[in-house]
C-alpha positions as CSV (number, residue, x, y, z in Angstrom):
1,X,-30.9,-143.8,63.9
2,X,-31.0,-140.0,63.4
3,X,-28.3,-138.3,64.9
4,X,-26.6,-135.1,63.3
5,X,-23.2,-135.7,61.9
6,X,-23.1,-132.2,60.4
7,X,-25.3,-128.7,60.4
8,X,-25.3,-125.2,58.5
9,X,-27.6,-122.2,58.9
10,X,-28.3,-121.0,55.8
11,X,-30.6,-118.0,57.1
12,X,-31.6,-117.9,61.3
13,X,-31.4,-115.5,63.8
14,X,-28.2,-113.9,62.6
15,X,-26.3,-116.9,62.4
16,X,-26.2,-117.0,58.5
17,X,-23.1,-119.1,57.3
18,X,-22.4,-121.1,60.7
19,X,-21.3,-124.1,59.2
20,X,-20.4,-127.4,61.5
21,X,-18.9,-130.0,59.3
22,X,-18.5,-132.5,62.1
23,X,-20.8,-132.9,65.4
24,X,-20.0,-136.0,68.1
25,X,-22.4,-138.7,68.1
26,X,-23.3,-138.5,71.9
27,X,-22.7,-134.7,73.6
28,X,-22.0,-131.5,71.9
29,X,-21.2,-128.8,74.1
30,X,-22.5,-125.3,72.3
31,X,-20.1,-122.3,74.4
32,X,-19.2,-118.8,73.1
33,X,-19.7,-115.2,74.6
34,X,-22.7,-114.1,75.6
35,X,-25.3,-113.0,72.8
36,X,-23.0,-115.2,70.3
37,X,-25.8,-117.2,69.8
38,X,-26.0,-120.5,71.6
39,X,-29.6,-120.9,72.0
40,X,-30.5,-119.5,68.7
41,X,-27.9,-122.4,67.1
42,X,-30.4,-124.8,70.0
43,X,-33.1,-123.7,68.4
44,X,-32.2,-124.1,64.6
45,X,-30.9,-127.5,65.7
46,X,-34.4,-128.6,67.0
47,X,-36.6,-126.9,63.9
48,X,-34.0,-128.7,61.7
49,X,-34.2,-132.4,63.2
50,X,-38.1,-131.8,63.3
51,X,-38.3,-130.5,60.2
52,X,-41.2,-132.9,59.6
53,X,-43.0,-131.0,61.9
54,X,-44.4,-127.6,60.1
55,X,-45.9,-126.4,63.8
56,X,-42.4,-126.5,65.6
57,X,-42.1,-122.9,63.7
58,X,-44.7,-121.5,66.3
59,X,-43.6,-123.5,69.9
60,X,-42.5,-120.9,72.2
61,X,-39.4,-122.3,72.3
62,X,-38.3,-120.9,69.1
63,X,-40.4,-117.9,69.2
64,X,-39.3,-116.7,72.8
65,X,-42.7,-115.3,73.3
66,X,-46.8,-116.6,74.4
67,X,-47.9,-114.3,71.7
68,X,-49.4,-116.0,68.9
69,X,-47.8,-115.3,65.3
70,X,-49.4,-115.2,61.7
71,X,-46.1,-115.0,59.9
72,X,-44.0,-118.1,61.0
73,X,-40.7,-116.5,59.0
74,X,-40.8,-113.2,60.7
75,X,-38.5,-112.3,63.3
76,X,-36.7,-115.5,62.4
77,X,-35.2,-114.8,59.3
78,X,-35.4,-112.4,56.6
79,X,-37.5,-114.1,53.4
80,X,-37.3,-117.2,54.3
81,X,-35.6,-119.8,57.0
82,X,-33.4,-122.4,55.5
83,X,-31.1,-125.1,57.5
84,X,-29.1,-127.7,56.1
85,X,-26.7,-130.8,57.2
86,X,-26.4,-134.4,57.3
87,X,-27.5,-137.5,59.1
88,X,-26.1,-140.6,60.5
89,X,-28.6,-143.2,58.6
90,X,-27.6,-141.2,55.2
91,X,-24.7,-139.9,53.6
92,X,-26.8,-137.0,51.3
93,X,-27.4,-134.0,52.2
94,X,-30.9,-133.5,53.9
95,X,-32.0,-129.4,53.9
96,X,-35.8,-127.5,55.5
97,X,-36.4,-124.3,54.2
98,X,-39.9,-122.7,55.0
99,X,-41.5,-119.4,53.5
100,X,-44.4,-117.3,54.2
101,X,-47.2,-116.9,51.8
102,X,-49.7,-113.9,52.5
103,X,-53.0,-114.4,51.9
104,X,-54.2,-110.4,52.1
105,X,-53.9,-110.0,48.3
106,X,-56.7,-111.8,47.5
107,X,-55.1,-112.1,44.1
108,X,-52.5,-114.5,46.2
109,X,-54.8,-116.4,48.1
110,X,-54.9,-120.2,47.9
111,X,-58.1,-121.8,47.2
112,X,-57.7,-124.1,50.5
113,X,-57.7,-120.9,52.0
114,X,-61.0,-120.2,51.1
115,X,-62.3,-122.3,53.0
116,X,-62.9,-121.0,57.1
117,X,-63.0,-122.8,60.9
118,X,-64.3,-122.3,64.0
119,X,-62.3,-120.6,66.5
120,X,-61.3,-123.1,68.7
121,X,-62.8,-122.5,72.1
122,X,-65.6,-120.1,70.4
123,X,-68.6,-122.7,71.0
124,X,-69.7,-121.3,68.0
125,X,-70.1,-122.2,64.3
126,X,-70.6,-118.8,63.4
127,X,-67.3,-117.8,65.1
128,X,-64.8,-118.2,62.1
129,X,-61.1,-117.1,61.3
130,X,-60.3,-117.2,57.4
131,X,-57.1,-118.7,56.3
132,X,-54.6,-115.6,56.1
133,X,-51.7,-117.1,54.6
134,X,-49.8,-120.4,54.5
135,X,-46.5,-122.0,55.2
136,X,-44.4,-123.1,52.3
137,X,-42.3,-126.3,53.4
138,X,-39.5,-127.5,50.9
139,X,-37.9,-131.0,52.2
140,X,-34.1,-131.5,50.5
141,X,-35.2,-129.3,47.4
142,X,-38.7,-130.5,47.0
143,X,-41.8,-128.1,48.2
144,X,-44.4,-129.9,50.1
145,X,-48.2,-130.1,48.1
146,X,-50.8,-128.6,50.8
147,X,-53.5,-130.7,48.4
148,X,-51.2,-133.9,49.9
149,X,-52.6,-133.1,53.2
150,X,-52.4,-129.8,55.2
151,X,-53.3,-128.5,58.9
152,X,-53.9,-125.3,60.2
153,X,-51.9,-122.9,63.2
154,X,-54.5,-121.1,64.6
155,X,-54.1,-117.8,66.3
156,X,-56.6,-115.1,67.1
157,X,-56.3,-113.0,64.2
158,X,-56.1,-115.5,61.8
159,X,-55.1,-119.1,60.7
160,X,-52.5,-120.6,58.7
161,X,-52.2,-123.2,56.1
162,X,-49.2,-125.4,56.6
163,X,-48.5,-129.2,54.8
164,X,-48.1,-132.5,56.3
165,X,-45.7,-134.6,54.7
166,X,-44.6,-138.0,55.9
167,X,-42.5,-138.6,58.8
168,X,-40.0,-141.0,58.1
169,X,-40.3,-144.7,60.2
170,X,-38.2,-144.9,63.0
171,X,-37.4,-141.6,63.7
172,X,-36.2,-140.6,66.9
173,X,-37.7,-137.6,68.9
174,X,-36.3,-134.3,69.5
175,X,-36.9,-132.5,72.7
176,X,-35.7,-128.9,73.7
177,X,-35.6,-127.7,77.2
178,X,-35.0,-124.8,78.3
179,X,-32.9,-122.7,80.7
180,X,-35.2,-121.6,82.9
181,X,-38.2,-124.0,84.5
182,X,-41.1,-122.6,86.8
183,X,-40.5,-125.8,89.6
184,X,-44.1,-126.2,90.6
185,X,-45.2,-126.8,87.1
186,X,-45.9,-130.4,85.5
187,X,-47.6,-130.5,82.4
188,X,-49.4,-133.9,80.7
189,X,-46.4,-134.2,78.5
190,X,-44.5,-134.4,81.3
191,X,-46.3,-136.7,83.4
192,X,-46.6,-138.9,79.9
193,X,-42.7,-138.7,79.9
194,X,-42.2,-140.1,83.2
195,X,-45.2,-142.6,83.0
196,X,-43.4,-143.8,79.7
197,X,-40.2,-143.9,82.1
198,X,-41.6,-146.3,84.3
199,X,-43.0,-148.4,82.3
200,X,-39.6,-148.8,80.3
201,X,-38.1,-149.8,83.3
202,X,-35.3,-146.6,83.9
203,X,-36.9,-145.5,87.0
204,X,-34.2,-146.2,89.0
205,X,-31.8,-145.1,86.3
206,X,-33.7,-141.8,87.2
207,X,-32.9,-142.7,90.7
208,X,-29.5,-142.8,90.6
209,X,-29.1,-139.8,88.3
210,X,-30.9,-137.7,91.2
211,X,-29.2,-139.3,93.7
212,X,-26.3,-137.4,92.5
213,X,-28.1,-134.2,94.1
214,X,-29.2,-135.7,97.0
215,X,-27.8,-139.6,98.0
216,X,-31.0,-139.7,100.5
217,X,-33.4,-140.3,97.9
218,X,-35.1,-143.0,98.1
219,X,-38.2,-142.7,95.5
220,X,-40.4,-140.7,94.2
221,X,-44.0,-140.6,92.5
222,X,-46.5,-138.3,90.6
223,X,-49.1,-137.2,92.6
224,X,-52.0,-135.1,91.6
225,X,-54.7,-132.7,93.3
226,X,-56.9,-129.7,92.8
227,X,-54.2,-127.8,91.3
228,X,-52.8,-130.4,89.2
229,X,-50.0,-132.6,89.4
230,X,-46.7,-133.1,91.2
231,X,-43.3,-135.0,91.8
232,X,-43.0,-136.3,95.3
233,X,-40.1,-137.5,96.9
234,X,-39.0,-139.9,99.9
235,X,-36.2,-139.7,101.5
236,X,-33.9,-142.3,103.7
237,X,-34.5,-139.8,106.4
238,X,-37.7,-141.1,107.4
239,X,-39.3,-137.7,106.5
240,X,-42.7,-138.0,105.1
241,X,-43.2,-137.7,101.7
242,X,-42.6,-134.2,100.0
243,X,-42.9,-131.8,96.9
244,X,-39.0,-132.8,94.6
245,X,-39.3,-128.6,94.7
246,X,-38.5,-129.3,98.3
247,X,-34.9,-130.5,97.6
248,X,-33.9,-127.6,95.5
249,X,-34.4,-126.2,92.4
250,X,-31.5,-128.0,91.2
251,X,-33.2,-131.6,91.8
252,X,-36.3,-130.9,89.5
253,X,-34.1,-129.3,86.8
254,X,-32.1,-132.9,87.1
255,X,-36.0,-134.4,86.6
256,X,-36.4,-133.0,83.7
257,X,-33.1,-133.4,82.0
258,X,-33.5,-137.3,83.0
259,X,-37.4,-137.8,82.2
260,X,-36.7,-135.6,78.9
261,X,-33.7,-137.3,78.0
262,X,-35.8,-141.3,77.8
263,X,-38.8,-139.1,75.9
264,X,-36.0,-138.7,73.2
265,X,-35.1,-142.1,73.0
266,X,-33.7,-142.5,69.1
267,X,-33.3,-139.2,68.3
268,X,-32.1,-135.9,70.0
269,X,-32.5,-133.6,73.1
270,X,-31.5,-129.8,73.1
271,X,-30.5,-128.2,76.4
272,X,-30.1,-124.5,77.5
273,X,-27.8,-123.7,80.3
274,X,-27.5,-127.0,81.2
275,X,-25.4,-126.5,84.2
276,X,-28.1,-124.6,85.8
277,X,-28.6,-125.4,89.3
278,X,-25.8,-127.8,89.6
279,X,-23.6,-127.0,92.1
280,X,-20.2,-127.7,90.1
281,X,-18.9,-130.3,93.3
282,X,-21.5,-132.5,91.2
283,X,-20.9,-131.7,87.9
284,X,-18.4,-135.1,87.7
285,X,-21.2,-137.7,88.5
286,X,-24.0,-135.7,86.4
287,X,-22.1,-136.0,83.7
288,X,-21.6,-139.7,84.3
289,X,-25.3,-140.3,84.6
290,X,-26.1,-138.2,82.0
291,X,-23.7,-140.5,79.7
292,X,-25.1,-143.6,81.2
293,X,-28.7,-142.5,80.2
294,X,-27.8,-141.1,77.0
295,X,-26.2,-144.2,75.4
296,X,-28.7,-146.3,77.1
297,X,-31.6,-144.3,75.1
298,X,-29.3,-143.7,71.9
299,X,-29.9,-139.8,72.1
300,X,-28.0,-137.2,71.2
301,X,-27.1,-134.3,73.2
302,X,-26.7,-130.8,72.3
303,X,-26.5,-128.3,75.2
304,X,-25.0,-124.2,75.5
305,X,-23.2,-123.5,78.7
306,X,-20.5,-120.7,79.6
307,X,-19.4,-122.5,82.4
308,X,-15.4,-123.7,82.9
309,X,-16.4,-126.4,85.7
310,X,-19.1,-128.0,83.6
311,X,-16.9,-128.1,80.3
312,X,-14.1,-129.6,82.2
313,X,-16.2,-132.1,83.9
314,X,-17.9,-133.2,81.0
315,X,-14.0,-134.2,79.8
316,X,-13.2,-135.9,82.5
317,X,-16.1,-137.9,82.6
318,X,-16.0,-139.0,79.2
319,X,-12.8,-140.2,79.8
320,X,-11.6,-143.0,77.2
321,X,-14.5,-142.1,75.2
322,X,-13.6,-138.9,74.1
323,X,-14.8,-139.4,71.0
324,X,-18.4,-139.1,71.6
325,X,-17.9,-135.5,73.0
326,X,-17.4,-132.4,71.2
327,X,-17.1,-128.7,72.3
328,X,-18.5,-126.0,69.6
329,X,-17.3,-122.4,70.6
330,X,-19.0,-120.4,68.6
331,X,-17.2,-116.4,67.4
332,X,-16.8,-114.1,65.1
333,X,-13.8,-113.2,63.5
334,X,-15.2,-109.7,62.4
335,X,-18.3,-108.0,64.0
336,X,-20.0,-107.9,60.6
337,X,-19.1,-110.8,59.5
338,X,-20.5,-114.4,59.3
339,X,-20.5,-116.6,62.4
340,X,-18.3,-119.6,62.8
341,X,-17.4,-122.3,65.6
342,X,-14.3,-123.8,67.2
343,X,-14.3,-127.7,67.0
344,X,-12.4,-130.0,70.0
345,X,-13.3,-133.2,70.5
346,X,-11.0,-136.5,71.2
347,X,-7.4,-135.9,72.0
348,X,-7.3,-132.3,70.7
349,X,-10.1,-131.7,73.6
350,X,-7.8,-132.9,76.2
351,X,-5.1,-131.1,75.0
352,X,-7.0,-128.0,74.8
353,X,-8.4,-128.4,78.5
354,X,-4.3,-129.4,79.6
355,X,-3.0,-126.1,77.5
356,X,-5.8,-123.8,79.5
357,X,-7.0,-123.0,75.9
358,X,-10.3,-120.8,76.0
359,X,-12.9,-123.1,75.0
360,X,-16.2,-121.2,76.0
């Protein structure tokens, strides 16, 4: 096991200093005012867990845009991106720090970077981007050899150099999801995710999470056509079978949370806005489900939200195990100065939610 008992940004996205010293072993609950940085705290979570994965730098997820980027570091951080915290298998201190190496002063370049590709798609040999810089990757204090093994981020103008260093045995997944999902879309990973569901045996665990939404469901498969593939639905109705965008946007946000949420099985899932399209008369039982699912799969959840009726729900339904939930409100004492959080969790939660204490 993986899980994060503690975090700290060193240097990301304005939240330099943050420092969590304690995080719940099931749900943490990211709130705070809007633009206090929530899903920039998601997404240092995420790059930190998969810190064994150089590429994570460049998902769209982190950089918030389809445009392809040369300089990993860049918009990030300033110099360099550095994270730091603790794990539950391990009482030391684990750290990921990455740099950015140009390769335009030739008197800098790296001999690996000597050495040119193809440009994928090009159909071409002659069709070749040069290396123009490389990712440097230090792992608790100790900079990753690109000569140990290295792969390349390639974007139009150029490609990357970034090392591969081994992925420790056993370790969980981490997923991020975002707050907003376009419902007709279902990529491969996805349809992997579910496949993987059904062949673990959760699908009606899924069931039951979505019945939450909507108690006619009765089942549901992937189809595919011409324009690729899609979760259909059946009902107790006696409808015939339809698109899951058909009940609501809600229903295939709940999809993904669930299908997501077995994917991570061992290690951690990251969720924006995670109250989006829940109505909050359903907030009690998601919650539930979610639980059911999470401990079931032994993931951890992190997830931002700046809603009242999801915060309270989550409480309620955690009930007796109060423990496993946490609520981070994240502030800032000065406008200039560093970032920090709130902690509640257990009996000071309760009391919190009882005392109508501001905790988003």
């Amino acid at each position: 096991m993986s899980h994060l008992r503690s975090f700290r940004v060193v240097r990301y996205r304005g939240l330099d200093g943050l420092d969590i010293p304690r995080l719940a072993p099931r749900v943490n609950l990211i709130t705070g005012k809007n633009a206090a940085g929530k899903t920039s705290l998601l997404e240092a979570i995420w790059l930190f867990y998969g810190r064994f994965d150089t590429p994570l730098v460049w998902n769209q997820n982190v950089r918030r845009s389809p445009i392809a980027a040369i300089d990993p570091v860049k918009g990030l951080a300033e110099g360099r991106i550095e994270l730091k915290g603790t794990e539950a298998n391990g009482n030391d201190p684990c750290s990921f720090r990455l740099e950015f190496e140009d390769f335009s002063n030739a008197m800098g370049r790296h001999e690996l970077g000597q050495q040119d590709q193809p440009h994928p798609g090009s159909g071409s040999e002659a069709a070749s981007i040069p290396a123009q810089g490389k990712a440097r990757v230090w792992l608790d204090g100790e900079e990753l050899d690109l000569r140990e093994g290295y792969g390349r981020h390639m974007t139009p103008k150029g490609s990357v150099l970034y090392p591969i260093g081994p992925v420790p045995a056993g370790r969980g997944s981490g997923i991020i999801e975002g707050g907003v999902q376009n419902p007709l879309a279902l990529d491969k990973a996805m349809v992997d995710r579910y496949s993987d569901v059904v062949r673990s045996g959760r699908k009606q665990q899924l069931l039951d999470i979505l019945s939450v939404l909507d108690p006619g469901l009765a089942g549901m498969e992937i189809l595919t056509d011409g324009a690729g593939a899609l979760v259909w639905a059946t009902t107790s109705d006696g409808k015939p079978p339809g698109p899951l965008y058909d009940l609501g946007g809600g229903m295939v946000r709940l999809f993904r949370l669930a299908v997501n949420l077995n994917a991570a099985l061992g290690g951690v899932l990251l969720v924006d806005e995670i109250e989006n399209g829940l109505h909050h008369s359903v907030l009690g039982e998601f919650w539930r489900g979610l639980n059911r699912m999470a401990r079931a799969a032994n993931v951890q959840v992190f997830a931002a939200t700046h809603s009242h009726e999801c915060i309270d729900a989550a409480i309620t339904a955690f009930g007796e195990e109060s423990e496993e939930l946490a609520v981070h409100g994240l502030y800032r004492a000065n406008p200039d100065g560093p970032p920090a959080a709130t902690f509640f969790s257990g009996a000071t939660l309760a009391a919190a939610r009882d005392l109508n204490f501001e905790l988003r």
